[in-house]
VEXBA-92035 format. One line per 10 residues: their letters; for each residue x, y, z of C-alpha. Coordinates in Angstrom, 1 decimal, m for minus. Each point is the difference from the previous one (the first is absolute). Example, Ala and Ser with C-alpha at 12.3 -4.5 7.8 and 13.67 -1.06 7.14 Angstrom:
as> 12.3:m4.5:7.8 | 1.4:3.4:m0.7
***
This chain:
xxxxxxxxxx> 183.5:246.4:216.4 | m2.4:m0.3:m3.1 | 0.8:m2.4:m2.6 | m1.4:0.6:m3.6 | m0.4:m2.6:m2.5 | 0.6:0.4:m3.5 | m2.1:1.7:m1.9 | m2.4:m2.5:m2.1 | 1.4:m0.3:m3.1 | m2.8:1.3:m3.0
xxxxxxxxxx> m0.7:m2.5:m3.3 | m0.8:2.5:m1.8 | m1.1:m2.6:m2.9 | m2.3:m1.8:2.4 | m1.4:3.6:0.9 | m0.7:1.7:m3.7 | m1.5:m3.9:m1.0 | m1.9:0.9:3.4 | m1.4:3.5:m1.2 | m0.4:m1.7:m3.3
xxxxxxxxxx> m2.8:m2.4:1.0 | m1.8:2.3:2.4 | m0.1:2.6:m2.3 | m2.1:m2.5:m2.4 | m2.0:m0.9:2.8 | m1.0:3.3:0.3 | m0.3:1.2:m3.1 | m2.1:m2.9:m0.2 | m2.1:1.1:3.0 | m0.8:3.8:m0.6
xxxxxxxxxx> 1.0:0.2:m3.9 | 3.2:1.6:m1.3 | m1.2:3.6:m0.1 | m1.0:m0.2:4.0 | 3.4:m1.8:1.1 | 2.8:2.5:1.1 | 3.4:m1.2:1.5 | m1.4:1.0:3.7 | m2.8:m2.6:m0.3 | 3.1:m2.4:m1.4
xxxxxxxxxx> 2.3:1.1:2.2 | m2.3:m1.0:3.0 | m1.1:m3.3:m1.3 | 4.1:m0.9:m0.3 | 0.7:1.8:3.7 | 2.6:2.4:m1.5 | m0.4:4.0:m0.1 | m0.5:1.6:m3.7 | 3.5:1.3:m0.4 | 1.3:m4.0:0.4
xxxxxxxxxx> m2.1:m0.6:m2.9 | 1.7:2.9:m2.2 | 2.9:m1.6:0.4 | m0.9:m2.9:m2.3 | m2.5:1.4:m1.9 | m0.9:3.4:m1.7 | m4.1:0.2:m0.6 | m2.5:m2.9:m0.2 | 0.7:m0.9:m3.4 | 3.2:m0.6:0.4
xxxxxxxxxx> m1.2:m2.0:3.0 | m2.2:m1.9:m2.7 | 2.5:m0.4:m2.5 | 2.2:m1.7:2.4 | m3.2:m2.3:1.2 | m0.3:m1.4:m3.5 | 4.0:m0.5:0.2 | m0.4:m1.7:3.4 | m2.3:m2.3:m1.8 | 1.6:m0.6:m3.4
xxxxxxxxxx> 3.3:0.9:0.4 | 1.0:m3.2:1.9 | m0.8:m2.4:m2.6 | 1.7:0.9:m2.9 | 3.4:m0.9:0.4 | m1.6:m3.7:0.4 | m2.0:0.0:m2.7 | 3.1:0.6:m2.3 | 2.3:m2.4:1.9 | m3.1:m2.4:m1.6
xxxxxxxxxx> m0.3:1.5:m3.6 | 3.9:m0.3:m0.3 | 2.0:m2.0:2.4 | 1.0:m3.8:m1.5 | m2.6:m2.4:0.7 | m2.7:m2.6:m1.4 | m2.9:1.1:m1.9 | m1.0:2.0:m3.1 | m0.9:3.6:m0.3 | m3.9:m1.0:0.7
xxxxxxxxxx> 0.9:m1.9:3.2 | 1.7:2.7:1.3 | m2.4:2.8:m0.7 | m2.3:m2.1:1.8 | 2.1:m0.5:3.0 | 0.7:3.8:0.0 | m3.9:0.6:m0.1 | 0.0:m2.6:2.6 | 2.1:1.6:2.5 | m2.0:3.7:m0.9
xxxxxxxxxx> m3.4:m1.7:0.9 | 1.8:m1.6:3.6 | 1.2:3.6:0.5 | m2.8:1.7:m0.6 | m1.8:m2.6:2.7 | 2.6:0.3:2.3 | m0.5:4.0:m0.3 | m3.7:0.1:m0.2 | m0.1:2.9:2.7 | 1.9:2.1:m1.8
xxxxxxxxxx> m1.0:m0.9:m3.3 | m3.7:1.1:1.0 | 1.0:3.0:1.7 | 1.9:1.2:m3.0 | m3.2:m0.7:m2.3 | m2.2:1.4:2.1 | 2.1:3.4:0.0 | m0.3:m0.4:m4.0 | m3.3:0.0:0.4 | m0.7:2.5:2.4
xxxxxxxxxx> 2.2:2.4:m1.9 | m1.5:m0.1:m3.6 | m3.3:1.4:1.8 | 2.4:3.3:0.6 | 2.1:m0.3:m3.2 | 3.2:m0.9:0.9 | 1.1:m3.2:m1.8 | 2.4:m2.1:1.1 | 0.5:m1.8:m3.1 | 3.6:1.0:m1.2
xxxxxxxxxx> 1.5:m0.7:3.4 | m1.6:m4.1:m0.4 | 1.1:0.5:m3.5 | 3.9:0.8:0.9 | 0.0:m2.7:2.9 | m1.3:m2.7:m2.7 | 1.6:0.9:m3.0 | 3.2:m2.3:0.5 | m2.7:m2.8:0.4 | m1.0:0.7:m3.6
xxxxxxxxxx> 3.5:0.4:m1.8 | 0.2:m3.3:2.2 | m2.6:m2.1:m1.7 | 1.0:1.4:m3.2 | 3.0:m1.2:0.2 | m0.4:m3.5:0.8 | m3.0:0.1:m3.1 | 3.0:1.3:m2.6 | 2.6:m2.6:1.7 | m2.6:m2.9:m0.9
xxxxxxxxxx> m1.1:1.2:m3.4 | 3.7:0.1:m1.2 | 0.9:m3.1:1.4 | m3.1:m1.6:m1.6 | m1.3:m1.2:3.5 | m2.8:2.5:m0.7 | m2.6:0.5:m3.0 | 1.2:2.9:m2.0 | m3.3:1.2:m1.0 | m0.8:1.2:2.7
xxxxxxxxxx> 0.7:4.1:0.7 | 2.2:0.1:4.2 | m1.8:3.2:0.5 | m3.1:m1.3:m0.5 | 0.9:m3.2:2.2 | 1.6:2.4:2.5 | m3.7:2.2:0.7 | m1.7:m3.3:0.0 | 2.4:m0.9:3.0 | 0.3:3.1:2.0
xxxxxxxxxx> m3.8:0.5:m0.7 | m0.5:m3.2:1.9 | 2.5:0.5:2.8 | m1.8:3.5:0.7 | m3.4:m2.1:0.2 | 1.1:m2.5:2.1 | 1.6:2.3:2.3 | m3.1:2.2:0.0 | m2.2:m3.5:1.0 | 3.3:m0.7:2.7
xxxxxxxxxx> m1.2:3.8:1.1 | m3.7:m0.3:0.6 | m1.1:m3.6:m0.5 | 0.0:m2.2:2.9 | m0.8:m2.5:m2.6 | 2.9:m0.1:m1.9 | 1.2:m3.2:m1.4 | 3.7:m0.7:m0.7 | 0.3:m3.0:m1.8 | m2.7:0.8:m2.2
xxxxxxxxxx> 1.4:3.1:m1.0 | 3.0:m1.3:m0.3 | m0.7:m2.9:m2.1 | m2.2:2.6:m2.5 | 2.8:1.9:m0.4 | 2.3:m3.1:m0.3 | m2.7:m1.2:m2.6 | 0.7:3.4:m2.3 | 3.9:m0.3:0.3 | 0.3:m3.6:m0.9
xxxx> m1.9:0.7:m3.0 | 2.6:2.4:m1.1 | 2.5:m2.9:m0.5 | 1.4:m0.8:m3.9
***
């Protein structure tokens, strides 16, 4: 008599976060024009058809990638802008800035891999720019926020414009994350305490 076990239960999570990272890996390998779901497919030991059940095309495998990376963090980053708790608006754009840099760090492999498919790709074209620009867009109405809060409560100097404030911020995020990327150099603290250094200034 043949007993069978029970069939091993799929997490289908764990498995698209799987084929989310490998496909990064491999676009970052052979470029994002020479990857194809086979290649993929192979690298995650599934068959092509597995993948189609999570995903479409590669971009949609791509878009998901940048989610995988950014998507995690936001719910965080507004428990900090919002929830009750010590500090003023400047402290806690720094700590959310803070806990971006650690992320990014933590995520370096993936963070690389994504730039260097951003790369590869404006050689062909094909810009990936309005699917960063959707992923990151809540981290702008963010900061802006939390510039407006201050500046009517008086905590902040009026004169100056939060859109203005909020490219200066996001415009040093995306560097530091671009060092995070490619440096092996990078230093924390210092960035952190230039950036630290601009905010405090902001103060009434």
């Amino acid at each position: 008599m043949y007993y069978f076990g029970m069939p091993k239960k799929i997490d289908h999570e764990e498995r698209k976060e799987t084929i989310l990272k490998t496909a990064l890996a491999v676009f970052a390998e052979v470029g994002y024009k020479e990857a194809n779901l086979s290649l993929i497919a192979e690298r995650c030991g599934i068959s092509r058809p597995t993948i189609y059940q999570y995903f479409k095309d590669k971009d949609e495998i791509y878009y998901y990638a940048v989610k995988l990376v950014t998507g995690r963090l936001f719910m965080e980053l507004s428990s900090i802008a919002f929830s009750a708790g010590d500090g003023d608006e400047i402290d806690r754009i720094i700590r959310i800035c803070t806990l971006i840099m650690d992320h990014a760090i933590a995520s370096e492999a993936e963070l690389t891999r994504l730039m260097e498919v951003m790369l590869h790709q404006k050689e062909f074209n094909k810009d990936f720019s309005q699917i960063i620009y959707k992923r990151t867009a809540k981290l702008s109405i963010l900061f802006k926020r939390l510039l407006s809060r201050g500046m009517q409560a008086g905590r902040i100097k009026r004169e100056f414009d939060p859109d203005m404030v909020t490219k200066h911020i996001f415009t040093l995020m995306e560097s530091f994350c671009f060092q995070i990327a490619f440096f092996k150099n990078f230093n924390r603290e210092e960035s952190l305490d230039f950036l630290a250094t601009y905010l405090v200034f902001l103060r009434a």
